[in-house]
C-alpha atoms as a printed R data frame, in Angstrom:
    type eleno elety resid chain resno       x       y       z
1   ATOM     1    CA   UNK     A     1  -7.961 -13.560  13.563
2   ATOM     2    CA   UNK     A     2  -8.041 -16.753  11.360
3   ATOM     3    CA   UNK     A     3  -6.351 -19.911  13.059
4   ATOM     4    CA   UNK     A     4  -2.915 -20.526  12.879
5   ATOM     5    CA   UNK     A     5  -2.170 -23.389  10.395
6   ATOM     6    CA   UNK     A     6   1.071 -25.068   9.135
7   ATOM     7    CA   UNK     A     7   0.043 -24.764   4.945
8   ATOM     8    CA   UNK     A     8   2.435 -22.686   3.386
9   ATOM     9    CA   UNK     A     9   1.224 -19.035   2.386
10  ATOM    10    CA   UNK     A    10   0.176 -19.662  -1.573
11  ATOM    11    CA   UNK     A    11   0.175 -15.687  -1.864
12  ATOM    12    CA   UNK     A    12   1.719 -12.820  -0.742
13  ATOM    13    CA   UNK     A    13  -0.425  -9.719  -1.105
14  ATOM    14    CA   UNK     A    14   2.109  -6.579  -0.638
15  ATOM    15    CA   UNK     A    15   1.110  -2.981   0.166
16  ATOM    16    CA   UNK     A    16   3.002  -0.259  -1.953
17  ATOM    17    CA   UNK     A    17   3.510   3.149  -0.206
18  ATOM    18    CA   UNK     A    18   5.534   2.769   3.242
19  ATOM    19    CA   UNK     A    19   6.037  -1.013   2.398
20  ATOM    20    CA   UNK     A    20   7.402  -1.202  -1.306
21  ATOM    21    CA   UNK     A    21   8.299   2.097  -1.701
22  ATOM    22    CA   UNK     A    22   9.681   5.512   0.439
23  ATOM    23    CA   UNK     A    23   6.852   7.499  -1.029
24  ATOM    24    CA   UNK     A    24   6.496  10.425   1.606
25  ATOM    25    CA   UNK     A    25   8.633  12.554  -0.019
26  ATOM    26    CA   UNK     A    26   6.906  12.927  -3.563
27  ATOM    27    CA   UNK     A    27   3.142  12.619  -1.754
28  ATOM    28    CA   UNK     A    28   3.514  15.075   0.997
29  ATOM    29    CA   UNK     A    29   5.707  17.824  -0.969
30  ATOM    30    CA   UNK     A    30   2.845  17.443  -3.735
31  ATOM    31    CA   UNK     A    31  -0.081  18.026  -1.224
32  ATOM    32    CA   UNK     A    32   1.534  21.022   0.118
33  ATOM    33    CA   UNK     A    33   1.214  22.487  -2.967
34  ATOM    34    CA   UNK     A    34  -1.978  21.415  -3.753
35  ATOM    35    CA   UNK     A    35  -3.067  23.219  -0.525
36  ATOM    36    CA   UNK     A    36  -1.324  26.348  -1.202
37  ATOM    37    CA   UNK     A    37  -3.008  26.289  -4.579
38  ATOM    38    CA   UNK     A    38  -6.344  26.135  -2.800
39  ATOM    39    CA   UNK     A    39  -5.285  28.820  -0.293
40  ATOM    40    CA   UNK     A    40  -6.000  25.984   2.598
41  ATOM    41    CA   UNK     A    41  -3.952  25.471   5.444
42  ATOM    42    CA   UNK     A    42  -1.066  23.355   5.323
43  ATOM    43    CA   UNK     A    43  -0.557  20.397   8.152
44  ATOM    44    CA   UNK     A    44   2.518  19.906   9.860
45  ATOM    45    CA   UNK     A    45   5.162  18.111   8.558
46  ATOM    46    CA   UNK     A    46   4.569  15.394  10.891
47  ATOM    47    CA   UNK     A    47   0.672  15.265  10.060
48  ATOM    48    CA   UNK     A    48   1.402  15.315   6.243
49  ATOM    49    CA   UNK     A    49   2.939  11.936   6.512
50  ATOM    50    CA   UNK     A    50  -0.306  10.579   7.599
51  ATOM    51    CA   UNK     A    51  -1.753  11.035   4.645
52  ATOM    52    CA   UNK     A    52   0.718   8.282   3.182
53  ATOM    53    CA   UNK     A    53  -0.771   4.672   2.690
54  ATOM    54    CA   UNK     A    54  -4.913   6.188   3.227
55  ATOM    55    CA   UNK     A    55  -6.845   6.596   0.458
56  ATOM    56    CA   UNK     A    56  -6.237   9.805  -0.567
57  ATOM    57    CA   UNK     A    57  -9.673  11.350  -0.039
58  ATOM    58    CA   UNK     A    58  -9.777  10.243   3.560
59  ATOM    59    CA   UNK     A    59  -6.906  11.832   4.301
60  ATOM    60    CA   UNK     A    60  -8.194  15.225   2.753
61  ATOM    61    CA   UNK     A    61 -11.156  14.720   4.959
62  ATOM    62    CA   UNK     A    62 -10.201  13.312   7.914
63  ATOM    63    CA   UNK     A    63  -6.340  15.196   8.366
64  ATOM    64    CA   UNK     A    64  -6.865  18.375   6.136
65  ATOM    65    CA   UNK     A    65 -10.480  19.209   6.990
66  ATOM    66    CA   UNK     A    66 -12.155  19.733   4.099
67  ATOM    67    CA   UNK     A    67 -15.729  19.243   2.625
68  ATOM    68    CA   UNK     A    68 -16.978  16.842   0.051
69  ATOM    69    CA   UNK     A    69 -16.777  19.889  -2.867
70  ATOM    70    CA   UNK     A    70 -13.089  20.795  -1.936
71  ATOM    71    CA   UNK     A    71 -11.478  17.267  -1.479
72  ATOM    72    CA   UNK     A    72 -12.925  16.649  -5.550
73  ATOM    73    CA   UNK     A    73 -11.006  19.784  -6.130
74  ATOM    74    CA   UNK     A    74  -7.968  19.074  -3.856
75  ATOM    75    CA   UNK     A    75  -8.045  15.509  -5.544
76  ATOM    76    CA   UNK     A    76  -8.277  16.540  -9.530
77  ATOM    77    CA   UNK     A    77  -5.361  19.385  -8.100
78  ATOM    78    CA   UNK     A    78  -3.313  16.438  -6.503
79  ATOM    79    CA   UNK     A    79  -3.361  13.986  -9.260
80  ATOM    80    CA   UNK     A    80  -2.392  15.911 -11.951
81  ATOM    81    CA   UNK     A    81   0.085  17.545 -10.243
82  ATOM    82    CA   UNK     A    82   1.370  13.904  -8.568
83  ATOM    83    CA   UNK     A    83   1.597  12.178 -11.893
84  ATOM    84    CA   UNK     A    84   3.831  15.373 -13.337
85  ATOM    85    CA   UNK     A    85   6.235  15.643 -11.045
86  ATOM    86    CA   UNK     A    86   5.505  13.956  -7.166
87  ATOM    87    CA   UNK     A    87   5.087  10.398  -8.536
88  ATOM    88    CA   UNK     A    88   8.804   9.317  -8.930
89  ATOM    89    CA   UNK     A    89  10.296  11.455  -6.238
90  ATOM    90    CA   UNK     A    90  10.134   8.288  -4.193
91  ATOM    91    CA   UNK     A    91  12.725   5.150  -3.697
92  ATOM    92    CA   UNK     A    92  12.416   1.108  -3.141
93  ATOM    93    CA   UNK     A    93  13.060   0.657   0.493
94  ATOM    94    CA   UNK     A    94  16.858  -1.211   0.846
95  ATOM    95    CA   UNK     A    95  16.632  -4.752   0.622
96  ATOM    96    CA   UNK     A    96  12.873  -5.007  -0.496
97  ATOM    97    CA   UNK     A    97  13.624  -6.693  -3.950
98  ATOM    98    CA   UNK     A    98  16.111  -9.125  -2.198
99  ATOM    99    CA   UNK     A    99  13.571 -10.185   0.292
100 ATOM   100    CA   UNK     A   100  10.571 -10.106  -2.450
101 ATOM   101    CA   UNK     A   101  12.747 -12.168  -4.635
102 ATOM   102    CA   UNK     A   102  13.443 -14.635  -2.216
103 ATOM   103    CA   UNK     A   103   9.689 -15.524  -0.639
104 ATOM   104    CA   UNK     A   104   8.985 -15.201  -4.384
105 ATOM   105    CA   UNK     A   105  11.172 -18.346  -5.218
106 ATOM   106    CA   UNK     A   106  10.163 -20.080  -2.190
107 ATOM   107    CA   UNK     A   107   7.109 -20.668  -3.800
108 ATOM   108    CA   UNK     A   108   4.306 -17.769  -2.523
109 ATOM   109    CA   UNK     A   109   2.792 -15.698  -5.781
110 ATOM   110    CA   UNK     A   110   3.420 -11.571  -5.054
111 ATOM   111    CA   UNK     A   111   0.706  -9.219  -5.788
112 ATOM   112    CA   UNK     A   112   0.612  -5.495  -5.192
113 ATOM   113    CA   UNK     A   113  -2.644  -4.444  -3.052
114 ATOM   114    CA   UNK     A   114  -2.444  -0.529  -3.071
115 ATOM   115    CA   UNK     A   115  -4.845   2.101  -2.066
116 ATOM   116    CA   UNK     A   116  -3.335   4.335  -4.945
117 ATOM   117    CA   UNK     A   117  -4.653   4.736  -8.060
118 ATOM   118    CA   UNK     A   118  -3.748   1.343 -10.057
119 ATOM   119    CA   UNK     A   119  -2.550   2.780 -13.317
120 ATOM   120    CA   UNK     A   120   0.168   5.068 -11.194
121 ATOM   121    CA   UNK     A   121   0.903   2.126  -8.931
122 ATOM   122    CA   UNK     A   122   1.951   0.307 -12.041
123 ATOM   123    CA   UNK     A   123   4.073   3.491 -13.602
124 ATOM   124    CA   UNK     A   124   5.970   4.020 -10.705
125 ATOM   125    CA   UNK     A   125   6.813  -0.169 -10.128
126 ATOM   126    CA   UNK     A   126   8.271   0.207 -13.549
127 ATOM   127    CA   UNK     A   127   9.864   3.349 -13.238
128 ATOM   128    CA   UNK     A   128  11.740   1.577 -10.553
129 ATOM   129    CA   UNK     A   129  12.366  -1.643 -12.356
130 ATOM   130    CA   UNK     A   130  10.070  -3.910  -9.764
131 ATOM   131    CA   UNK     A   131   6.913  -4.707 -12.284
132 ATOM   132    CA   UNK     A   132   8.304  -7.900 -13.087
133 ATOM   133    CA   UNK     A   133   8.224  -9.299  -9.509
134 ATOM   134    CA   UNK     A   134   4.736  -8.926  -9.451
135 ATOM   135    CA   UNK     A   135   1.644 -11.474 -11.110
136 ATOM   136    CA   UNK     A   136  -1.031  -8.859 -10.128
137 ATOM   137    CA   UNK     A   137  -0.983  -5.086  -9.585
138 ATOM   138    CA   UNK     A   138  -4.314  -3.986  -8.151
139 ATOM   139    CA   UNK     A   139  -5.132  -0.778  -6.855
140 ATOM   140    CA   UNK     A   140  -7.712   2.267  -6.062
141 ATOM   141    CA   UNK     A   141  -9.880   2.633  -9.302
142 ATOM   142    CA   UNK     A   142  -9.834   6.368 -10.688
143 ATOM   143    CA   UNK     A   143 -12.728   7.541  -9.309
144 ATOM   144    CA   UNK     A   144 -11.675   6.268  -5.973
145 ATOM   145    CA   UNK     A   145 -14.860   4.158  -5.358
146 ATOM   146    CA   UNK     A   146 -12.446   1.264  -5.232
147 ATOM   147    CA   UNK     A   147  -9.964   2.800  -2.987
148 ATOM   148    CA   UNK     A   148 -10.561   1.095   0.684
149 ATOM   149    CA   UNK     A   149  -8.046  -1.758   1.397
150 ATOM   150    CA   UNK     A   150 -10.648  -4.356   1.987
151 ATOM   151    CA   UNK     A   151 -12.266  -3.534  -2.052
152 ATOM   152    CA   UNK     A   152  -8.480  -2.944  -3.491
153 ATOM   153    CA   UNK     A   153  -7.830  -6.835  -1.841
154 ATOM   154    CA   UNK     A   154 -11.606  -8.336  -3.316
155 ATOM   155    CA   UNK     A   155  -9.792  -7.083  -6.432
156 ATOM   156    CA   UNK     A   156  -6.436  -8.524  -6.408
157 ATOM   157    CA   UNK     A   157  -8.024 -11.794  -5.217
158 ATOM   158    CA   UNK     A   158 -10.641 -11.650  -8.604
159 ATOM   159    CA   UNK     A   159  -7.409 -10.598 -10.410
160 ATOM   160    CA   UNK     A   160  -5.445 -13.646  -9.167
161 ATOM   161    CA   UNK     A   161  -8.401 -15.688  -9.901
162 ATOM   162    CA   UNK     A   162  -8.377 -14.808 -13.739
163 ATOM   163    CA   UNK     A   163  -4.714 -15.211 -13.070
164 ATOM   164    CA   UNK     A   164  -5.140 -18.884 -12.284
165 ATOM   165    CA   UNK     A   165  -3.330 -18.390  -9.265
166 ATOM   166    CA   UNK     A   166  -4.037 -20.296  -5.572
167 ATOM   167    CA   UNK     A   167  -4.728 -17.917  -3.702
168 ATOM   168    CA   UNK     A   168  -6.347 -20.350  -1.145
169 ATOM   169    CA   UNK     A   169  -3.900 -19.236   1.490
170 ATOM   170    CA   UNK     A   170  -2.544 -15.402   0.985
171 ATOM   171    CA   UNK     A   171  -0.814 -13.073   3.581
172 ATOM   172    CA   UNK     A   172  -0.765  -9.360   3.568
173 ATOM   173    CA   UNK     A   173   2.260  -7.444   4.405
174 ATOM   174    CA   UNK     A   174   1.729  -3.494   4.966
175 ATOM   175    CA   UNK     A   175   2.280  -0.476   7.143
176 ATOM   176    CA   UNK     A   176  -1.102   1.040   8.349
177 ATOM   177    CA   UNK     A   177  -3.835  -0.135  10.353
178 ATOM   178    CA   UNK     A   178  -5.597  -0.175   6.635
179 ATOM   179    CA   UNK     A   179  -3.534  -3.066   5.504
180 ATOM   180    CA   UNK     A   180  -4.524  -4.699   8.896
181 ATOM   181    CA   UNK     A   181  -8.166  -4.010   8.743
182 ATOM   182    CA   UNK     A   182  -8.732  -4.205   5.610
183 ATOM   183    CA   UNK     A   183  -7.138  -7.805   5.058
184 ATOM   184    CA   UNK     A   184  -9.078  -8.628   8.196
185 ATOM   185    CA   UNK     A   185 -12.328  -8.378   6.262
186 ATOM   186    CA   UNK     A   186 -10.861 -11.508   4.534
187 ATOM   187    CA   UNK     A   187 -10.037 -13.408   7.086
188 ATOM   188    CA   UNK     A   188  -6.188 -12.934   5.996
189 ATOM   189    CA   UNK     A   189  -3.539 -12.806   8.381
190 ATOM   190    CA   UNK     A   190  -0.646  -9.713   8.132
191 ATOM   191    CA   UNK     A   191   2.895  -9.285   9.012
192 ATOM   192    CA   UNK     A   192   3.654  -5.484   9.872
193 ATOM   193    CA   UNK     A   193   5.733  -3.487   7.961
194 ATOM   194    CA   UNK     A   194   7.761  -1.671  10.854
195 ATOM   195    CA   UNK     A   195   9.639   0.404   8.236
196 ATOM   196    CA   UNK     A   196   7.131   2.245   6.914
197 ATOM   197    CA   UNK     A   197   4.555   5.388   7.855
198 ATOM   198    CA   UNK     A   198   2.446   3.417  10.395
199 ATOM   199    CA   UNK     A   199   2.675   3.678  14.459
200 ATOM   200    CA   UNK     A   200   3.629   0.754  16.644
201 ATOM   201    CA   UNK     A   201   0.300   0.307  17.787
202 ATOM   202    CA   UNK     A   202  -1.144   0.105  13.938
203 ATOM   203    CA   UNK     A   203   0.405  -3.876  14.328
204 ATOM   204    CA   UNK     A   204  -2.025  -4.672  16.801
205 ATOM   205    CA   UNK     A   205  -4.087  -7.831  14.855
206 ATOM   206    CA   UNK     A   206  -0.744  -8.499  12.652
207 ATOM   207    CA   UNK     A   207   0.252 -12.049  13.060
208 ATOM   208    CA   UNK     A   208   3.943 -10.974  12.862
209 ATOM   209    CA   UNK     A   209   6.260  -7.464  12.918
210 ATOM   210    CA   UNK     A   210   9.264  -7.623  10.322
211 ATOM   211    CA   UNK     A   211  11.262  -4.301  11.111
212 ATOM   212    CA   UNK     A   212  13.269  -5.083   7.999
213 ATOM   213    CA   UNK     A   213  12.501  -6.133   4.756
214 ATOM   214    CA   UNK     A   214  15.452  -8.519   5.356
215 ATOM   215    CA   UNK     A   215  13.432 -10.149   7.870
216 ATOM   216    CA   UNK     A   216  10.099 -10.783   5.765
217 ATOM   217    CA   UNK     A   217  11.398 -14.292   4.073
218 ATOM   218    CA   UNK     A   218  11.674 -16.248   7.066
219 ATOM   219    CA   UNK     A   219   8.698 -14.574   8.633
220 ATOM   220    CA   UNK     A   220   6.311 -15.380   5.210
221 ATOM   221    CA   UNK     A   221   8.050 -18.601   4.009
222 ATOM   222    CA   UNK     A   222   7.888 -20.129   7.653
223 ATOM   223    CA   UNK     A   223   4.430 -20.152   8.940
């Protein structure tokens, strides 16, 4: 874990699904069907919402059990099918834009670090009116070879870069043991989103544990 220091976080890197946004709903109703479809067996409800915050293909590996030639097929399936109808059956979590806005004008730069796909990340923040809150929106690439949280954060950083923003000093907040890992890999410190999809024991490594998005500000602004 990188030393604790006084200097103000210059950036706050903020996961999407389970941190942003209440996403479960529109992601595990669409991979039911996409199972079905496939004539695959459907987790249970309470496995489904694992998938949430993973890359996608992970999870149709690691929690649905299938092979390399049927997650390509339960992906192409998924997608299409998410973007029609799953991608918007979703809402902001209460309070989120309220506490974005405020570390926002206390000085920290806010960048959305996603492990889904970047175009849809970007069509659902402005579906939901939060686009503008945001300098960078980085995400999976399309053909999910950029899809892991530590290559989705390489690119926000590079897009902050060409952005001309410090990022000498960010902070990730998320969920899943993904956002934790993965921002490890950097060297970058995260506070815990105890909202979202992840288990208790998923903040283990997190500097901090916000249950409430009301509680981020002091937690990001103070450190």
């Amino acid at each position: 874990m990188p030393e604790e220091t006084t200097a103000p976080f210059t950036v706050a890197l903020v996961d999407l699904d389970g941190t942003i946004m209440d996403s479960a709903p529109g992601i595990t109703s669409t991979l039911t069907r996409t199972l079905e479809r496939m004539g695959l067996p459907v987790p249970p409800p309470s496995r489904l919402v694992e998938f949430v915050g993973p890359p996608i293909l992970d999870g149709l590996r690691d929690l649905a059990g299938l092979d390399p030639e049927q997650s390509q097929t339960a992906l192409r399936l998924y997608r299409t099918e998410y973007r029609e109808t799953g991608a918007f059956d979703a809402q902001p979590y209460p309070g989120i834009r309220e506490a974005l806005e405020t570390i926002r004008a206390a000085g920290p730069t806010l960048a959305v670090a996603t492990s889904k796909p970047e175009q849809q990340a970007k069509r659902i923040l402005a579906h939901f009116g939060l686009d503008d809150l945001f300098t960078v929106i980085a995400g999976a690439s399309e053909d999910e070879t950029r899809s892991e949280k530590a290559d989705v954060i390489t690119w926000a950083l590079c897009l902050l870069a060409e952005a001309g923003v410090d990022a000498s000093r960010p902070v990730m907040i998320g969920d899943r043991i993904h956002d934790v890992e993965g921002a490890a890999v950097h060297g970058i410190p995260v506070v815990f989103a105890a909202w979202g999809y992840g288990d208790p024991a998923e903040a283990a490594g997190s500097i901090a544990v916000a249950s409430s998005p009301a509680e981020l500000p002091e937690i990001v602004t103070t450190r």
